[in-house]
Structure formats: C-alpha cells, structure tokens
C-alpha positions in Angstrom: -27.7 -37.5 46.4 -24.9 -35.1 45.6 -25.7 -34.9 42.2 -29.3 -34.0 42.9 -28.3 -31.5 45.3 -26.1 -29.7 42.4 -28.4 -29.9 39.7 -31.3 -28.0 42.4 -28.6 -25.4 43.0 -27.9 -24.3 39.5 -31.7 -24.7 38.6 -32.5 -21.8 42.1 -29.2 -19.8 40.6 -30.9 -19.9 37.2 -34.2 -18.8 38.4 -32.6 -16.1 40.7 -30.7 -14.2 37.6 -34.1 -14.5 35.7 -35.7 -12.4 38.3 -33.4 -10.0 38.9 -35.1 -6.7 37.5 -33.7 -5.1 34.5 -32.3 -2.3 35.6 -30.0 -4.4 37.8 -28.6 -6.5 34.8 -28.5 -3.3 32.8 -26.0 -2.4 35.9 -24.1 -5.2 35.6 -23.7 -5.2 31.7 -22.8 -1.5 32.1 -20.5 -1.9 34.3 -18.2 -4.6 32.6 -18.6 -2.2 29.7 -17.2 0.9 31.7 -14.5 -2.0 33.2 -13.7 -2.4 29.7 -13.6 1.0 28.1 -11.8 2.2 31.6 -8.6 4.2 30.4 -6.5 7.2 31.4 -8.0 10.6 30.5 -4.8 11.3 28.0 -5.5 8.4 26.1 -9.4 8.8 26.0 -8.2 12.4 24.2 -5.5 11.1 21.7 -8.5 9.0 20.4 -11.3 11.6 20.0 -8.8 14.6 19.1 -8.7 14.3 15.4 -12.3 13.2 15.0 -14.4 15.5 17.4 -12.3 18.1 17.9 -10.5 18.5 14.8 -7.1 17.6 16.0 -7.2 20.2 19.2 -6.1 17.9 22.1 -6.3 20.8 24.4 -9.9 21.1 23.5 -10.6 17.2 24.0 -8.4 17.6 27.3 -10.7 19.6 28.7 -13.8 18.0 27.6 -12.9 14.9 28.8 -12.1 16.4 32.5 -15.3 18.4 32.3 -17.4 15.0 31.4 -15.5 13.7 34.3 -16.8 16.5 36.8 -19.8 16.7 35.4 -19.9 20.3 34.3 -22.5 22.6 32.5 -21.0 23.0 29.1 -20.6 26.7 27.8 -21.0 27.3 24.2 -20.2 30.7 22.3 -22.9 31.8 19.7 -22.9 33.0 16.0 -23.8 36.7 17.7 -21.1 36.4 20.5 -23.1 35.3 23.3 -22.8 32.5 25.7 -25.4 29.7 26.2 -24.9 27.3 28.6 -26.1 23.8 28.5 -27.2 21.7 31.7 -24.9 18.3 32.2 -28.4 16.9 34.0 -26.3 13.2 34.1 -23.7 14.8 36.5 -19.9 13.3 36.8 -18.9 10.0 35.3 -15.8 7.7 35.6 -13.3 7.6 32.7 -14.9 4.1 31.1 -18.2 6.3 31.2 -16.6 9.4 29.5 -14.8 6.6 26.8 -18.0 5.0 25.8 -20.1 8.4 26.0 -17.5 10.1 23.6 -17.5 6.4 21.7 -21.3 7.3 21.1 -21.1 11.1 20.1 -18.1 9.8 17.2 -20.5 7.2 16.0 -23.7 9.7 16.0 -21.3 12.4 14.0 -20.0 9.4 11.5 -22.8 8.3 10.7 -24.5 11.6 9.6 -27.1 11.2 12.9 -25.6 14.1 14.3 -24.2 17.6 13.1 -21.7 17.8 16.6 -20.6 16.4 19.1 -21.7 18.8 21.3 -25.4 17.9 19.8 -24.8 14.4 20.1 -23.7 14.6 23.8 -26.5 16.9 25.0 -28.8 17.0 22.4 -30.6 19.6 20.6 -33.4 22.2 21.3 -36.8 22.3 19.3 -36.5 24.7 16.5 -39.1 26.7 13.7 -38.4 26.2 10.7 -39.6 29.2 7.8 -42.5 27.9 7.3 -43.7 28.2 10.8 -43.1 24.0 11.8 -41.7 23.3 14.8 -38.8 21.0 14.5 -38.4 18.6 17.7 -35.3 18.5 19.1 -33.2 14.7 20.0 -32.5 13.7 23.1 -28.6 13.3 23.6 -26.3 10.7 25.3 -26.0 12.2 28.8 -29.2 12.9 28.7 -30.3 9.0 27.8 -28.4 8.1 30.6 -29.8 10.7 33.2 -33.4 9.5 32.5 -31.4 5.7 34.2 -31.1 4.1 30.8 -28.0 1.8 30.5 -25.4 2.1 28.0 -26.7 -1.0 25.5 -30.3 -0.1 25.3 -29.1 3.9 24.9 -27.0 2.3 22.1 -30.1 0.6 21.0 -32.0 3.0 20.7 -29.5 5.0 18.6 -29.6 2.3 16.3 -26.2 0.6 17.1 -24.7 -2.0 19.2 -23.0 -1.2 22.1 -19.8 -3.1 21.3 -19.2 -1.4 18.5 -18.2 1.7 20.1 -16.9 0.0 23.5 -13.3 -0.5 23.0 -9.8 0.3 24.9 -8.0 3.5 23.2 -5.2 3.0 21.7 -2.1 3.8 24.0 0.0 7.3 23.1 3.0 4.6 22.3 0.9 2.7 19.9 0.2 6.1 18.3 3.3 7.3 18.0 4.5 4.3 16.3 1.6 4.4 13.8 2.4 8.1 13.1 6.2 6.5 12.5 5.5 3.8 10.1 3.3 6.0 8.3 6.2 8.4 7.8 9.0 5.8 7.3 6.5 4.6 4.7 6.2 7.8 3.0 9.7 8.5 3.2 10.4 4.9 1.4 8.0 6.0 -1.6 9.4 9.1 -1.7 13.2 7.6 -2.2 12.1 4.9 -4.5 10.5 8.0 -7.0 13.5 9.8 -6.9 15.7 7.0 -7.1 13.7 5.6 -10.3 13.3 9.7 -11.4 17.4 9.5 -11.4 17.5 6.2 -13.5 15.8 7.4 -15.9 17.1 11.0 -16.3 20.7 9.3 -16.3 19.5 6.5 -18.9 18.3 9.3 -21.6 21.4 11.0 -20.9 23.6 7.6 -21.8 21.3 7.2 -24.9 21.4 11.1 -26.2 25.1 10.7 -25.3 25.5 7.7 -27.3 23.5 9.0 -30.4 26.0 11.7 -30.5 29.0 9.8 -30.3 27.0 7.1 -32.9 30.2 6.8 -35.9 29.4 8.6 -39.2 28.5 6.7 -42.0 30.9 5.0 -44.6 32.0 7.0 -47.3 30.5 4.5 -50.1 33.7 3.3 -52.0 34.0 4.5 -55.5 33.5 1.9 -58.1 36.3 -0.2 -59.7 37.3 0.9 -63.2 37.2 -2.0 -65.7 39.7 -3.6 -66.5 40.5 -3.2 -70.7 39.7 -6.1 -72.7 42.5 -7.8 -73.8 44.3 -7.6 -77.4 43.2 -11.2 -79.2 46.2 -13.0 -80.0 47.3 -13.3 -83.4 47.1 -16.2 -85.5 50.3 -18.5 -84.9 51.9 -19.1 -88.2 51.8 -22.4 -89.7 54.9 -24.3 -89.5 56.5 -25.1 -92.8 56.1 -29.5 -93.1 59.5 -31.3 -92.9 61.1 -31.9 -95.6 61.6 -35.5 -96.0 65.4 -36.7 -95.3 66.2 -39.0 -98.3 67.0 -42.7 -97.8 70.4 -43.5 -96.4 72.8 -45.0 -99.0 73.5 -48.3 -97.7 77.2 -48.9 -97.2 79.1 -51.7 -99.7 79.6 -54.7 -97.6 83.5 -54.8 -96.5 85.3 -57.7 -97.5 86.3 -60.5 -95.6 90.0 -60.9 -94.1 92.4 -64.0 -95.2 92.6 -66.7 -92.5 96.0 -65.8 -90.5 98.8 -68.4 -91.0 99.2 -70.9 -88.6 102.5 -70.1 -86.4 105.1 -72.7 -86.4 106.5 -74.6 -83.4 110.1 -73.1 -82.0 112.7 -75.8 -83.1 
C-alpha cells in the first residue's frame, strides 16, 4: 500500500513540474545560473579587463558597478558630443552582471559584435550610402528587459548558456598565472644565455687551440749513402808443400851379451 502511495506521489510531482509555465522554469534555471556565476565585483573585472576594456580595470570597475545600479550608460562621440543610452533592464545582482558581461565577450569573440557597449545595449538602425536602412540588433539587457531568461537569450544568440556561465577566476589565481608565466620566461631566458655562453666560450677554446696547434716537422734531410766498398783483392795462392823426404830408418842396434852369472859368497 506504501509503495502505491509513493509511486502516485512522484507521478502528481512529475505532472506538477510539467505544468509549471515556462517563464517560471526559465526562473529557476536562471537563477541557479546567477547562483553559479555569483562573484565579487573585483573579480567579475579582473576577468573582463583585458578582453572588453583593453586591460583598463578602472574602466571595467566602473562598468561593472554601473550594471549593478542599473545606470544609463554615457558614451562620448567621434564629434565630441555625449549620447546617452537607456539601461531599460534596470539593476542586476553580480551573477547577472557576470553572465551579462559573459555574453557581450562571446558576441565580441566571435565577430557578432563590433563592442561591447553594442553587444550589451545593442545598436540603432542606420542608412547606409546607398539610401538602405540597416536594422539595428537588439542587445543583452535589452533581451532580458523584454522577460526573456538567460538560456533562451543565449539561444537566440546562437550559443549555449553554459558556455559563458562560469565562476571568475580569483585575483590569487591570477596572480599566480601572471607568476608562472614570468618564472617561465625568465627560465627560457637563462637557458639562451646560458647555451649563448657555451658556445661563445667553446669557439674561443677551439680558436685558442688552433693557435697554440704545434708547427709542423721540419722534414728531416735525407741520409747520404754510404760509399761502396773497395772489393777485396785476390788472396794469393799459397805455394804447395814441399814434400819432406822419407825418414832414413835407423840400423838396428845390436844385442847385449848375457851378464855372467854371480857366484855364491864362500
């Protein structure tokens, strides 16, 4: 029974969030999107500074805090007048502000817009030389003063919302961006000089040692021969022996008489 009971719940939940009317889920999506892109008003600057304002954080200050009050915005023109253009959405919170800046960077990007000024409050008809009338665009406050939410305004400009919804970065995070980068650079840099040095001091060693490089051998002079020899003369032939004549033999001696026989003692 409490199953049943559960599953008729979610079904009358389901069928209430189907008929809620559009503009109230527009509401809701816009404001989790505000929630979301919800940040300080220094912060919303840092991010913009360099890409709408051309690095003049006292100019994206101010047009944050004027986006924030709502304000007319006052341009200068080419012959020194002032025009002033109608803010017709009136004052906004800070996520409001972040994703309406979000848009006018994307617009200027992506070549749909010349400013941001133009992309924020959009642009007047104009006649061309030929006599045409150019129609003017409709610009992000302006979207959203006519009760459009933030996704279909998006939309319409031909993006999606979440591409441009996003938390700026902190000043911190910045700051250690702009660090790195430099440590970076600074690393290159000493790694060119260091290798500029090894080679400057290697062509020195080389040059150096090509200059102390011994002369060459004095080629020795060549050996004078040494003079043939005198041939030795012909040895003299040796006279033959004369021949020693036979020895004259000796006349055989004669012989001795037989001693006497000695006689007894009487």
């Amino acid at each position: 029974m409490n199953t049943v009971k559960m599953s008729l719940l979610a079904a009358a939940t389901a069928l209430a969030l189907c008929a809620l009317p559009a503009h109230a889920q527009d509401t809701t999506a816009d404001n989790d999107a505000e929630t979301n892109a919800s940040v300080p008003a220094n912060r919303i600057a840092d991010r913009y500074a360099d890409s709408l304002f051309d690095g003049d954080k006292d100019l994206a200050a101010d047009t944050v805090e004027s986006l924030r009050k709502g304000e007319d915005y006052t341009t200068t023109n080419a012959d020194g007048t002032t025009s002033t253009v109608e803010n017709t959405n009136g004052p906004m919170g800070y996520g409001e502000v972040n994703i309406a800046l979000g848009m006018a960077d994307k617009l200027v990007k992506d070549g749909d817009a010349d400013t941001w000024e133009g992309a924020l409050y959009g642009t007047a008809d104009t006649t061309g030389s030929d006599g045409k009338v150019v129609e003017g665009t409709a610009g992000v406050l302006e979207l959203r003063a006519d009760g459009m939410g933030w996704g279909k305004i998006a939309k319409q400009l031909g993006f999606s919302l979440g591409s441009v919804v996003g938390k700026a970065p902190t000043r911190d995070t910045t700051e250690t961006a702009k660090a790195e980068r430099a440590a970076k650079a600074e690393r290159t840099a000493k790694a060119e000089r260091t290798a500029k040095a090894e080679r400057t001091a290697k062509a020195e060693r080389t040059a150096k040692a090509e200059r102390t490089a011994k002369p060459e051998r004095v080629a020795k002079p060549d050996r004078a021969s040494k003079p043939e020899r005198a041939e030795k003369p012909e040895r003299v032939a040796k006279p033959e022996r004369v021949e020693r004549p036979e020895r004259v033999e000796k006349p055989m001696r004669p012989e001795r008489p037989d001693k006497p026989e000695r006689g007894g003692r009487p």
